[in-house]
C-alpha positions in Angstrom: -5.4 19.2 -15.6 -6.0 22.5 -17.0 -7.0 22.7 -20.9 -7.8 25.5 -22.6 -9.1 25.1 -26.7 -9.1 28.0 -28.9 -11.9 27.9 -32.1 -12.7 30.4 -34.7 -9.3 31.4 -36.3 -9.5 31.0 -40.5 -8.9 32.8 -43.5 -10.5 36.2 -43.8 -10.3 39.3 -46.2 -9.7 42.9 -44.7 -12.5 44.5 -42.5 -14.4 41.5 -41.8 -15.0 40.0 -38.1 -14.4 37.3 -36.7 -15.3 35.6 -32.9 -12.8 33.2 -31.3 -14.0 31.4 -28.6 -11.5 29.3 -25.9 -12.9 27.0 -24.1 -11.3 26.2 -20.7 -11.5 22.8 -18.5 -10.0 21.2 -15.4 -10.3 24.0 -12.9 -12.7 26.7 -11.8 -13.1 28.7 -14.8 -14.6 31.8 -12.8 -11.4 31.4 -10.0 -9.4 33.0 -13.2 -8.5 35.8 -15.4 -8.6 35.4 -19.2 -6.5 36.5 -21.7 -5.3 36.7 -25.3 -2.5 36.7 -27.0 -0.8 36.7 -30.3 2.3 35.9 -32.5 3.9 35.6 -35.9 7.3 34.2 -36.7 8.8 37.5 -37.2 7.5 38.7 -33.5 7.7 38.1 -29.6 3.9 37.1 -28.2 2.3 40.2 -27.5 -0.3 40.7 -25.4 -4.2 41.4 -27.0 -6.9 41.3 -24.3 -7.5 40.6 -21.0 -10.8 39.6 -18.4 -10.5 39.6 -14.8 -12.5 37.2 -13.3 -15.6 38.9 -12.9 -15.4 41.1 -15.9 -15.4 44.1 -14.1 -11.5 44.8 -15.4 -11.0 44.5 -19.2 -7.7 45.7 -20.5 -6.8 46.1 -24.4 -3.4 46.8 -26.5 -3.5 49.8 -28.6 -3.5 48.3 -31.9 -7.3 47.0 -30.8 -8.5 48.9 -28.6 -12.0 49.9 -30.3 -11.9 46.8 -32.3 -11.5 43.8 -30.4 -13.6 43.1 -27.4 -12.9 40.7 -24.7 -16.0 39.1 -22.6 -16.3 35.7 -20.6 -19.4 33.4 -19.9 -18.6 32.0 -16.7 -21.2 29.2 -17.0 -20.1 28.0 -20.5 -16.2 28.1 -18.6 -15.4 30.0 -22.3 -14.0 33.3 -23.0 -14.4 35.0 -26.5 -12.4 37.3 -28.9 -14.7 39.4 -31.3 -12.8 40.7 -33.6 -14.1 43.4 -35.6 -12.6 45.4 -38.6 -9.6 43.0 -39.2 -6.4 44.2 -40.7 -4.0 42.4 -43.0 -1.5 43.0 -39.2 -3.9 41.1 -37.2 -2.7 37.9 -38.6 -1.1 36.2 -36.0 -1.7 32.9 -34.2 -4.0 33.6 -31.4 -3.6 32.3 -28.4 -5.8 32.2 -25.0 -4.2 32.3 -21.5 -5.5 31.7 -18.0 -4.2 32.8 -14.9 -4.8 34.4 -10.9 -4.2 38.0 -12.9 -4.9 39.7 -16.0 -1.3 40.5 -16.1 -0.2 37.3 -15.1 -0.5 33.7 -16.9 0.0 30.3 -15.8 -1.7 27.8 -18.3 -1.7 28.5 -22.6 -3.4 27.2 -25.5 -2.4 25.7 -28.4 -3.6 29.1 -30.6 -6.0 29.1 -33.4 -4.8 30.7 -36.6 -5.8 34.3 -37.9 -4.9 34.9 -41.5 -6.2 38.4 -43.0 -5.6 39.2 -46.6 -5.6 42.7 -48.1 
C-alpha cells in the first residue's frame, strides 16, 4: 500500500523559507514522478511543482517559479519542497502526489499546513 507523509508545514512570517519533505512508502519510490500541490477553502487544488523520476524534468507554476524548488532523493524514497521568500498567498495546505507522470497522479497525501502571516 502506497503512503506518502508530508512534514515541515507551520506558522511562518513573510519572506522566510521553509523545506517540506514527503516521505513515500509501499512502492518503488524511483518508478514515480513527484509532485506538489496546494489548496485553501476558498480554491480548487492547484498544481505547485513537479519531479519526473529521474529529475531530469522539473516543472513549476508561475506564482513560484524562482522561489520554490522541487528535488527528490531516490535513496531516502522522499521528495522535498524548499520554499523560499514566502508570501502571505502561499498559505495553503500542501499536499505531495505520486504518480507514472508529472502531469498525472495516482496516490495523495494527507497535506501539511503552510500558514504565512504578513
Amino acid at each position: 500500500q502506497v503512503q506518502l507523509v508530508e512534514s515541515g508545514g507551520g506558522l511562518v512570517q513573510a519572506g522566510v523559507s521553509l523545506r517540506l519533505s514527503c516521505v513515500a512508502s509501499g512502492r518503488t519510490f524511483s518508478n514515480y514522478a513527484m509532485g506538489w500541490f496546494r489548496q485553501t477553502p476558498e480554491k480548487e487544488r492547484e498544481f505547485v511543482a513537479a519531479i519526473s523520476q529521474s529529475g531530469s524534468t522539473i516543472n513549476y507554476a508561475d506564482s513560484v517559479k524562482g522561489r520554490f524548488t522541487i528535488s527528490r532523493d531516490n535513496a531516502k524514497s522522499t521528495v522535498y519542497l524548499q520554499m523560499n521568500s514566502l508570501k502571505p498567498e502561499d498559505t495553503a495546505v500542501y499536499y505531495c502526489a505520486q504518480g507514472l507522470r508529472v502531469d498525472q497522479y495516482l496516490y495523495w497525501g494527507q497535506g501539511t499546513q503552510v500558514t504565512v502571516s504578513s
